[in-house]
C-alpha positions in Angstrom: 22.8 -9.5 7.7 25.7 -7.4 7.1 25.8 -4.5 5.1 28.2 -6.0 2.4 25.6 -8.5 1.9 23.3 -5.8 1.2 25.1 -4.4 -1.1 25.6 -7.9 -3.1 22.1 -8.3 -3.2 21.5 -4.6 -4.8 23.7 -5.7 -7.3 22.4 -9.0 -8.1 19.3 -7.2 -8.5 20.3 -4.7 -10.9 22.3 -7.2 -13.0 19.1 -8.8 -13.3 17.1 -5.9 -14.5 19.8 -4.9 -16.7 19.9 -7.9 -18.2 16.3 -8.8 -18.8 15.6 -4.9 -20.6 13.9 -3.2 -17.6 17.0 0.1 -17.7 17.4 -0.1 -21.1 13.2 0.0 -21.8 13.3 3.2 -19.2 13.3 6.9 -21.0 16.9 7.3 -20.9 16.5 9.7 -23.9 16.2 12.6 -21.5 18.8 11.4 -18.9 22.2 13.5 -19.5 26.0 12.8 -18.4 26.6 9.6 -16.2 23.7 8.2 -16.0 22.9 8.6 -19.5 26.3 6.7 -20.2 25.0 4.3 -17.8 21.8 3.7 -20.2 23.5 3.4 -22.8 25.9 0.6 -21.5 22.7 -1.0 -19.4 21.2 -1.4 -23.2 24.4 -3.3 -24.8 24.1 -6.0 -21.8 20.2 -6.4 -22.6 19.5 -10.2 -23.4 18.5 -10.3 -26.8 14.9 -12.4 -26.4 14.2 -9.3 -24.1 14.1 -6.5 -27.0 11.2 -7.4 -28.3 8.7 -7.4 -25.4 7.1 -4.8 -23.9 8.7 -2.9 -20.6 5.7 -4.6 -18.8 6.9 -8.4 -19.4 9.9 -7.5 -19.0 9.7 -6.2 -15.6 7.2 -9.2 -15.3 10.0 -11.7 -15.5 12.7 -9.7 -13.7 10.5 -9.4 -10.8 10.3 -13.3 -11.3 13.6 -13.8 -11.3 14.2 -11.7 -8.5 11.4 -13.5 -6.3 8.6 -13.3 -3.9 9.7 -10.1 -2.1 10.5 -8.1 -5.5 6.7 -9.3 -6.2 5.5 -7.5 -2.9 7.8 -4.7 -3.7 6.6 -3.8 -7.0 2.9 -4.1 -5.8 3.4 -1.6 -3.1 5.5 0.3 -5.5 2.2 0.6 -8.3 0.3 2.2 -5.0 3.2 5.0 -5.2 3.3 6.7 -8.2 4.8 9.9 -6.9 7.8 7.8 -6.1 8.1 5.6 -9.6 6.0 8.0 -12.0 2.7 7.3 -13.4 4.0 4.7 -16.5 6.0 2.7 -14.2 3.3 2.5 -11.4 0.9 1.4 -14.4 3.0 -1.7 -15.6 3.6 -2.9 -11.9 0.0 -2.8 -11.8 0.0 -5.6 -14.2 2.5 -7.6 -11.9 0.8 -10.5 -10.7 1.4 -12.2 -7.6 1.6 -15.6 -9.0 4.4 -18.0 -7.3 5.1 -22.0 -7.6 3.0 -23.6 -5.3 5.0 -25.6 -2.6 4.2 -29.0 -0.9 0.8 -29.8 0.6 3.2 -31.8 3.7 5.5 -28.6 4.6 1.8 -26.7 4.6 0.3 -29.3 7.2 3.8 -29.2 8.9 3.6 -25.1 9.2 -0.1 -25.6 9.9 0.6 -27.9 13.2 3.1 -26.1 14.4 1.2 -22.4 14.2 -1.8 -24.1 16.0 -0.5 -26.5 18.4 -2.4 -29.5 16.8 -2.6 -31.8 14.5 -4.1 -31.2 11.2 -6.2 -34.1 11.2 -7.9 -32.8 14.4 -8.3 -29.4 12.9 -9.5 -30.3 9.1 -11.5 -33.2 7.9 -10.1 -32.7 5.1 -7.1 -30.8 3.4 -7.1 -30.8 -0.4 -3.8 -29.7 -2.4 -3.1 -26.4 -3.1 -5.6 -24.0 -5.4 -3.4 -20.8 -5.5 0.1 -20.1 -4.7 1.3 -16.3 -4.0 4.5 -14.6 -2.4 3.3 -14.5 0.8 1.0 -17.6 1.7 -0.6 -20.0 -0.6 -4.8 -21.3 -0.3 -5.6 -25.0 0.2 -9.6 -26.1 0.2 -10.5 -27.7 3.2 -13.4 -29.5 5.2 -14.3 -29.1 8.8 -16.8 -29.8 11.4 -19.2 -27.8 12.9 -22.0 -28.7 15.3 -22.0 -32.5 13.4 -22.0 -30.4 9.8 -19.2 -31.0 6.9 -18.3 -27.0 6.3 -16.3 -26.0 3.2 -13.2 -23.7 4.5 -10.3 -21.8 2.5 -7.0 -22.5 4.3 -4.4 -19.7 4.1 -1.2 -20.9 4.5 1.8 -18.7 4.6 5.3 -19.7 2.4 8.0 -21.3 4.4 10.9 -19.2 4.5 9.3 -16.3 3.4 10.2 -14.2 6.4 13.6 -14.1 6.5 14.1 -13.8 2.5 12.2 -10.7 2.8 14.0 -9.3 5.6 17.3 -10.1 4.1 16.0 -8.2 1.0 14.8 -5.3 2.9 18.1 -4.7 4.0 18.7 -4.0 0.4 16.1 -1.9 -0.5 17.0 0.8 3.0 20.9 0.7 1.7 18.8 1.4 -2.2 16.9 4.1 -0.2 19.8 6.0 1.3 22.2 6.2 -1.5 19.1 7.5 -3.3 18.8 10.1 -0.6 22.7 10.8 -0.1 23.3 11.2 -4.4 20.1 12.6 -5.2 19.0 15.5 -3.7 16.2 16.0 -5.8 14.3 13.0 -4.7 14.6 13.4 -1.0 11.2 15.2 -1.0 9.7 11.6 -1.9 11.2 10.3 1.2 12.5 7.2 0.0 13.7 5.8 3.2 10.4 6.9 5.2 8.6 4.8 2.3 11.0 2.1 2.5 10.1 1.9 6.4 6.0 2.0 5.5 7.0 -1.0 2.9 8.7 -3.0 6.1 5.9 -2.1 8.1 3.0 -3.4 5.8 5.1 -6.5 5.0 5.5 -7.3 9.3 1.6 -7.2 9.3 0.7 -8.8 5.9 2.6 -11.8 6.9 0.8 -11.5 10.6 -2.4 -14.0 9.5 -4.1 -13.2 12.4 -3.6 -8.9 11.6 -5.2 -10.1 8.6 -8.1 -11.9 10.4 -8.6 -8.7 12.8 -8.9 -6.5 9.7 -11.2 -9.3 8.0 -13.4 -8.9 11.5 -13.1 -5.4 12.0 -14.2 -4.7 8.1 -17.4 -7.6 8.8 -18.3 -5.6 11.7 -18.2 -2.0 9.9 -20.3 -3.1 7.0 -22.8 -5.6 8.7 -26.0 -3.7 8.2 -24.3 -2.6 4.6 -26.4 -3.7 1.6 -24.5 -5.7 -1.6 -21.2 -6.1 0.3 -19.7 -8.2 3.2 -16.6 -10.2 3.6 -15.7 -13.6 4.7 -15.8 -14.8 7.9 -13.3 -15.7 10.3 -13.0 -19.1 11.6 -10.6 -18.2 14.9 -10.3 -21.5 16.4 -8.2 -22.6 13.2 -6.2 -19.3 13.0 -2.7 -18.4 13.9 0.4 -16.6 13.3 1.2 -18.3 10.1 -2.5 -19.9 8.7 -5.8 -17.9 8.6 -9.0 -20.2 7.8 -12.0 -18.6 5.9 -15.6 -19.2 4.9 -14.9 -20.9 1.4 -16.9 -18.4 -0.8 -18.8 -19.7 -3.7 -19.3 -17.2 -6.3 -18.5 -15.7 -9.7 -15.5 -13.3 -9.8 -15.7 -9.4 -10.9 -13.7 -10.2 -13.8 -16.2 -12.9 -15.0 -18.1 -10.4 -17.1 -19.5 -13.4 -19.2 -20.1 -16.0 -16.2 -21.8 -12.9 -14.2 -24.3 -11.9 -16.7 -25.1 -15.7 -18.0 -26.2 -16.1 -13.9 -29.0 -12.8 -14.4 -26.8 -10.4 -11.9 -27.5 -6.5 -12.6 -24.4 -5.5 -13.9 -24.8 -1.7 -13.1 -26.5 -2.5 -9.9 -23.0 -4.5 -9.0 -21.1 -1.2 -10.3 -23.1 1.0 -7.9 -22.5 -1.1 -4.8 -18.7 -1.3 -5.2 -18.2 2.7 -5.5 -20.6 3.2 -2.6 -19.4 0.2 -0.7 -15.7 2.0 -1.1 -16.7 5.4 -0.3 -19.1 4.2 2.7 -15.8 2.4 4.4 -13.7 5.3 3.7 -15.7 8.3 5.0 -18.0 6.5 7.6 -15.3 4.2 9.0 -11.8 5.8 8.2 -10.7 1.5 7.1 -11.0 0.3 3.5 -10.2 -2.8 1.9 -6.8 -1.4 -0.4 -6.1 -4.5 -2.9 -9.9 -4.5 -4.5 -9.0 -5.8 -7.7 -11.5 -8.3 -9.9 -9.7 -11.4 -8.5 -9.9 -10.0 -5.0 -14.0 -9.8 -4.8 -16.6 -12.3 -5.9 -20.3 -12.0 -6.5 -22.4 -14.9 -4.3 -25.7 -15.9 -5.0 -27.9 -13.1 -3.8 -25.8 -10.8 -5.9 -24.1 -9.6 -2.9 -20.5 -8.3 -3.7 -17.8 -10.4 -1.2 -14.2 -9.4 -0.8 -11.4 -11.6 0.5 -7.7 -10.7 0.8 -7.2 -8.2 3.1 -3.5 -8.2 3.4 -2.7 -4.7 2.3 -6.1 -2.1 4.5 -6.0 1.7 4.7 -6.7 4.2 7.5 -8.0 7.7 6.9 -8.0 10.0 9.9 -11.0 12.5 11.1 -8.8 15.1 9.2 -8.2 13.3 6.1 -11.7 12.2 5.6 -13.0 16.0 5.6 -9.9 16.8 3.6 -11.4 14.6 0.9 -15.3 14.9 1.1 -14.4 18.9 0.8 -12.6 18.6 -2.3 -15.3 16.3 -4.0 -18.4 18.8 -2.7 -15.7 22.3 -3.7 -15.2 20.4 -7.4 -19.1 19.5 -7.4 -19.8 23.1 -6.6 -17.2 24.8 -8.6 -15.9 26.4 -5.2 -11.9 26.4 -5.8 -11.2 28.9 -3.4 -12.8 26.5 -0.3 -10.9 23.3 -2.3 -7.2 25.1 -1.8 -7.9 27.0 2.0 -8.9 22.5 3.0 -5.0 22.2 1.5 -3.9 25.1 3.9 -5.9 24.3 6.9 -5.1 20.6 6.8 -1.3 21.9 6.7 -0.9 19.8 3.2 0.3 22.5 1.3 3.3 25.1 3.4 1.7 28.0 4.1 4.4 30.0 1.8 2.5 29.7 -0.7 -0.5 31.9 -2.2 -3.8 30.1 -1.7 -5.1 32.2 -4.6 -2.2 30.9 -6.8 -3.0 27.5 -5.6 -7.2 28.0 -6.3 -6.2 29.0 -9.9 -4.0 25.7 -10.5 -7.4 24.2 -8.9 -9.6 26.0 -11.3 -7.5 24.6 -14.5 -8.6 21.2 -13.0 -12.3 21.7 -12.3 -13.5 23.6 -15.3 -12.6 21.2 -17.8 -14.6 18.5 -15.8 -18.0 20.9 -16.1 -17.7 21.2 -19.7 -18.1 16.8 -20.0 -20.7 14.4 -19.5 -21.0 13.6 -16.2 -20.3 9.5 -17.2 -17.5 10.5 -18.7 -15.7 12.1 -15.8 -13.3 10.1 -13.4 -13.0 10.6 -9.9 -9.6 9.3 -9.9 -8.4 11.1 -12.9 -9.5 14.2 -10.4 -7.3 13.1 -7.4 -4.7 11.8 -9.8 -4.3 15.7 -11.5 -4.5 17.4 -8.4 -1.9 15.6 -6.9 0.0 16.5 -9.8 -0.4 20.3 -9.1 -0.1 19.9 -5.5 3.4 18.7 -6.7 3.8 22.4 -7.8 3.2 23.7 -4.5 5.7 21.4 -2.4 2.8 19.3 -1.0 4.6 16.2 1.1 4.0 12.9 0.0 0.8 11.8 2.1 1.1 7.9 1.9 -2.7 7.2 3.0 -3.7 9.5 0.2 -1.6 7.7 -2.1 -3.2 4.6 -1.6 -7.0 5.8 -1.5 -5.9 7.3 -4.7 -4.9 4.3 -6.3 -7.6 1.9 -4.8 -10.3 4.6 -6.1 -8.5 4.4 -9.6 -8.8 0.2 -9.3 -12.6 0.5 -7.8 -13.9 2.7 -10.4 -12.1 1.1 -13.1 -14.0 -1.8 -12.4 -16.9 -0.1 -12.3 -16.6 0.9 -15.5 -15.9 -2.7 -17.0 -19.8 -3.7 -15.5 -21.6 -0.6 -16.7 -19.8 1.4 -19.4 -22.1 4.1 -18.9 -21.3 4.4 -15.1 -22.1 7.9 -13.5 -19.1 8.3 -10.5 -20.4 11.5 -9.3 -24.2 10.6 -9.6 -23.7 7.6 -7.8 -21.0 8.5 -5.0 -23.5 11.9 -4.2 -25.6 10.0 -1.9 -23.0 8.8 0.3 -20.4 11.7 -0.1 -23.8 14.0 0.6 -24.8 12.3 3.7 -21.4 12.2 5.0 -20.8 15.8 4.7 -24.3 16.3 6.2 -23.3 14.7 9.2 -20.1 15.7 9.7 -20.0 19.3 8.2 -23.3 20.9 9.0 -24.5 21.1 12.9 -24.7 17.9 13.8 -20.6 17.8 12.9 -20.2 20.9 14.9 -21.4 19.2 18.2 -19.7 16.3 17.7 -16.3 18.3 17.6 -17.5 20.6 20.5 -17.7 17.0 22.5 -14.5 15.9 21.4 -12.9 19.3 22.1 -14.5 19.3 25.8 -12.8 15.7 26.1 -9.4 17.0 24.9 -9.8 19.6 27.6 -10.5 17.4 30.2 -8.0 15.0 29.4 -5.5 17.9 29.3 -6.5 19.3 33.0 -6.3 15.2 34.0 -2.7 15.8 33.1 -1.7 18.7 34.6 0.2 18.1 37.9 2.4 15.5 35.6 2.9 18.0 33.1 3.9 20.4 35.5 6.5 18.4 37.1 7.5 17.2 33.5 8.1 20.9 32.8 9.9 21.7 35.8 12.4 19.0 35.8 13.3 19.7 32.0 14.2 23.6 32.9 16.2 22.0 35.6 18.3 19.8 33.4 18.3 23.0 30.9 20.1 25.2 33.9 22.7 22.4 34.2 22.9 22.2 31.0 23.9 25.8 30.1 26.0 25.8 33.7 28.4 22.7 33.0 28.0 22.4 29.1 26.7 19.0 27.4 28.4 15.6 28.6 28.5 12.1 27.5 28.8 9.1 29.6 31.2 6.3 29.2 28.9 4.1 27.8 27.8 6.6 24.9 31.2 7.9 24.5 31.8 3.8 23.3 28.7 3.6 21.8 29.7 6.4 19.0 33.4 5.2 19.0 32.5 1.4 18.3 30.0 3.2 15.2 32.3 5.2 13.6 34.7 2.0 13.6 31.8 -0.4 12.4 31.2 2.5 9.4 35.0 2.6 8.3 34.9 -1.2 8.2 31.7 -1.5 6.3 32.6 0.9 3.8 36.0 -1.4 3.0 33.9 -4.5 2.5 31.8 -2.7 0.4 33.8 -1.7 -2.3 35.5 -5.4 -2.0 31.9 -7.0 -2.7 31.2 -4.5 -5.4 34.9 -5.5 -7.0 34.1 -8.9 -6.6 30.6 -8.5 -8.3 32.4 -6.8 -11.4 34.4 -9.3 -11.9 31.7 -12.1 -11.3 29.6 -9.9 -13.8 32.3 -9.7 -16.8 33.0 -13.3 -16.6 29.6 -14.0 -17.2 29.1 -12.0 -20.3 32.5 -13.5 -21.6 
């Protein structure tokens, strides 16, 4: 797609969110000069059924209007609020990812060709379509298994889907470098780098066998796990663009009501879900990121059972002591220990004065001692001292980010089946065992092995290293002896840029020219 299209497409979006309130429902109170006159214009062009809502629906029905990739993008947006700011990240929270369903035939036709066979061979039966989102849509099916009728879910993905969100992606990297080139200010949030981790989880969400893998790898992490498991994978009906599921029978999370009237123990169910979470994060660095009430059901046996697992997270060795050490330094009222895990895990530039940084710890910590230990929020915790780190030129850490806001979702949850829900009481047993393993002697050996293995790895590699080395001082000499050359074919390759830049720029301002004009004759 060219870049002129790109640029039609960011304009046809704004349009949009102009018109249906989202700019004019921003805080443009505290904007000055331009884009404050910008605003103020964005307001007059407001539809008039729009003033009246809240900046939630309306962002609701721009993203609607926009379709399935704005969806995506303002759910991976709400997992970002260093980038949007806390009150935007909260309304595309309430986003929901719920799209027309389409025909049951171009399902069976995308179904065929992703497994080589026909549907009838694969499915006893295909019922229509239960749930529609902006990636795949969910059909309940039948099959056969060792002479038994089996109840499956069927995950289909949307035709087409691929290449409109690649065409919009375009859109958002062109969003993401003006945002960079005009706005120095923001560049610490990286908007291209997180416009490249949104393309990235948008190739592997619409991957259904990634999703499978991460389905099996999650079932095989959590199998001896008590009150939580996840679906299992049916592979021989599984490909590129359909994943089929054990069809899950159960009450949903939400069901508050339907949960209780079957005799579950609410506040058994809230304990399983924080220590389920906090298991798969510290034990097994991979955790289920999209564990909202619709996501997870509750079967018979009370056993907690999550599907979806589009959007995962990965926590390195490093990260997960980064964490347990800040719960067990807030826990013990050691700031000192919580900023020097900042320093040592290189989140925080070591400019800065870790006694500075332990004070702005200690004004988070020591209001938390003076509560109820119900009333206290992990989240609320991560949330604030993200905020300071802020202070302190801490990089955006995208895996923290999104354990940040899938702990916010998990224990808000919590908190809807047992009001009186404990966090720290209930998350001590598995933060203390982790840190017991991990932290005390039994850690220490464990990264004395790993260091021995480094070491041998490294001596492995020697001789290559060595000739690595001496070939780059080599081309170093020649270097500083005959100065640095291009070949032809590079010599071309930046000429034939330069040229494709000029040209690009030209078309540019002719699309945005055209789109005024488009745009005016539309409000006459």
């Amino acid at each position: 797609m060219s870049t002129a299209g790109a640029y039609f497409r960011l304009a046809r979006a704004g349009w949009i969110m102009v018109r249906e309130g989202v700019v004019a429902a921003l805080p443009g109170d505290q904007l000055v000069g331009a884009p404050k006159f910008a605003w103020r214009v964005a307001r007059l062009f407001t539809r008039r059924r729009a003033k009246g809502k809240q900046r939630s629906e309306r962002l609701s029905e721009a993203v609607e209007r926009l379709g399935p990739s704005y969806v995506k993008l303002g759910q991976f947006l709400a997992t970002r609020p260093d980038v949007v700011g806390a009150d935007i990240a909260a309304d595309l929270v309430l986003l929901q990812d719920r799209m027309e369903t389409f025909p049951k035939e171009q399902a069976i036709a995308t179904i065929e060709g992703s497994l080589g066979r026909p549907a009838r061979e694969l499915y006893v039966s295909l019922a229509e379509p239960s749930a529609a989102a902006s990636i795949a849509q969910v059909h309940e099916a039948e099959v056969e298994r060792d002479g038994a009728i089996t109840k499956v879910a069927v995950k289909v993905i949307r035709p087409g889907v691929r290449r409109r969100f690649f065409q919009d992606l375009e859109a958002y990297f062109l969003a993401a470098r003006l945002q960079e080139k005009y706005i120095p200010s923001t560049r610490r949030l990286r908007p291209v780098q997180v416009t490249e981790t949104l393309a990235q989880t948008t190739k592997l969400e619409m991957d259904m066998r990634l999703e499978a893998a991460a389905l099996s790898e999650l079932a095989e992490n959590t199998k001896d796990d008590p009150g939580f498991r996840v679906p299992a994978v049916d592979w021989e009906r599984t490909g590129r663009d359909v994943l089929t599921l054990e069809w899950i029978d159960g009450i949903k999370l939400n069901d508050l009501e339907g949960l209780r009237a079957s005799g579950h123990d609410m506040k058994a169910l809230a304990a399983h879900l924080v220590q389920s979470f906090l298991r798969h994060t510290l034990r097994d660095g991979f955790f289920h990121a999209d564990m909202h009430p619709g996501n997870m059901f509750v079967d018979a046996e009370g056993t907690i059972v999550a599907v979806d697992l589009g959007i995962s997270g990965r926590l390195g060795k490093k990260e997960r002591r980064f964490l347990a050490e800040i719960l067990y330094g807030f826990i013990t009222r050691d700031y000192r220990r919580v900023a020097d895990v900042h320093f040592e895990a290189g989140y925080v530039p070591p400019k800065h004065d870790a006694a500075a940084f332990a004070q702005a710890i200690r004004a988070i910590g020591e209001p938390i001692h003076g509560q109820p230990a119900e009333t206290i929020s992990m989240a609320k915790l991560l949330t604030l001292l993200f905020e300071v780190t802020e202070l302190f030129d801490m990089e955006t850490r995208p895996e923290l980010i999104l354990l940040q806001k899938t702990m916010v979702v998990v224990e808000g949850v919590a908190r809807t089946l047992d009001p009186a829900f404990n966090m720290w009481k209930t998350s001590e047993p598995v933060v203390g065992r982790w840190i017991a393993e991990n932290l005390g002697p039994r850690g220490m050996l464990s990264d004395a092995r790993e260091g021995v293995g480094a070491l041998l790895s490294l001596a492995r590699q020697a001789p290559e290293l060595a000739a690595r080395t001496d070939r780059l001082a080599r081309e170093i000499d020649a270097m500083a002896e005959n100065g640095l050359r291009f070949d032809e074919a590079t010599a071309k390759a930046i000429g034939k840029a330069e040229a494709r830049h000029t040209r690009s720029g030209r078309i540019a301002l002719w699309v945005m020219a055209l789109t005024l004009v488009y745009i005016a004759w539309q409000v006459s």
